[in-house]
C-alpha positions in Angstrom: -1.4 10.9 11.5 1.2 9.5 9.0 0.4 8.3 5.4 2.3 5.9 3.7 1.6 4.9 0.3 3.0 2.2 -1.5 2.5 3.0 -5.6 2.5 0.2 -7.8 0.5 -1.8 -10.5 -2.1 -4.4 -9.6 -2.2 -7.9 -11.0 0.4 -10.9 -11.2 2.0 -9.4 -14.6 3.4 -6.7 -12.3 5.0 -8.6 -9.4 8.5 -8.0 -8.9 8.8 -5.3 -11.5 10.2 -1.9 -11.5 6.9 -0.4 -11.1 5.9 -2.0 -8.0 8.8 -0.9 -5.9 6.2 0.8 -3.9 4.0 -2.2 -3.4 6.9 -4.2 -2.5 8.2 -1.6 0.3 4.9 -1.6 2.2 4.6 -5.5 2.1 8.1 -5.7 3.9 6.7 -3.1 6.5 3.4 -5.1 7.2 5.2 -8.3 6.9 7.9 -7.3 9.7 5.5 -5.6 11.8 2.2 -8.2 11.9 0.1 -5.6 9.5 -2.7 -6.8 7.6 -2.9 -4.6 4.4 -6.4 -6.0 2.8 -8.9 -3.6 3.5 -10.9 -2.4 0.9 -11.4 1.6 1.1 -11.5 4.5 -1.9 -10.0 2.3 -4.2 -7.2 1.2 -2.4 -6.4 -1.4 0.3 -5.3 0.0 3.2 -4.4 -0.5 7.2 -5.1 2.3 10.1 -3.7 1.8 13.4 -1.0 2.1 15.0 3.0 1.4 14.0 6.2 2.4 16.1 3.7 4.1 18.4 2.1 6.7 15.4 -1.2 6.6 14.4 -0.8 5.6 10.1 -2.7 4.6 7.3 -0.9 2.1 4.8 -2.3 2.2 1.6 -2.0 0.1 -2.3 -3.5 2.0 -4.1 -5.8 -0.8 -6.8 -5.5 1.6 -9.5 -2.8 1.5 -12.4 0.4 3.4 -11.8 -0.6 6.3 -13.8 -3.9 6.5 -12.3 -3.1 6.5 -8.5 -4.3 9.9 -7.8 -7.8 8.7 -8.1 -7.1 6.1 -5.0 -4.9 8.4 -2.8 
């Protein structure tokens, strides 16, 4: 299994900034391949299945930048 996760800051202050580079990267991944990131789990919303044939999870973690440990 492969884990990806996307760092970033929640909350519309943080789009498009520096600190959500993260966020933004794993968007573009679900967005080009028909993912659907919005499942609530351990603080973080996340996707499990399959992508390019490998089973993944995709996570955002819903924590502050600082605190994503506690999600991951």
């Amino acid at each position: 299994m492969i884990l990806i996760v996307g760092l970033g800051n929640y909350g519309l202050e943080f789009m498009g900034t520096n600190h959500n580079a993260g966020f933004m990267t794993v968007d573009k991944l679900a967005d080009e391949n028909g993912i659907d990131i919005s499942k609530k789990h351990c603080k973080s919303l996340i996707y499990s299945g399959n992508l390019f044939g490998k089973s993944v999870v995709i996570a955002k973690p819903q924590t502050y930048m600082n605190l994503s440990g506690e999600a991951v």
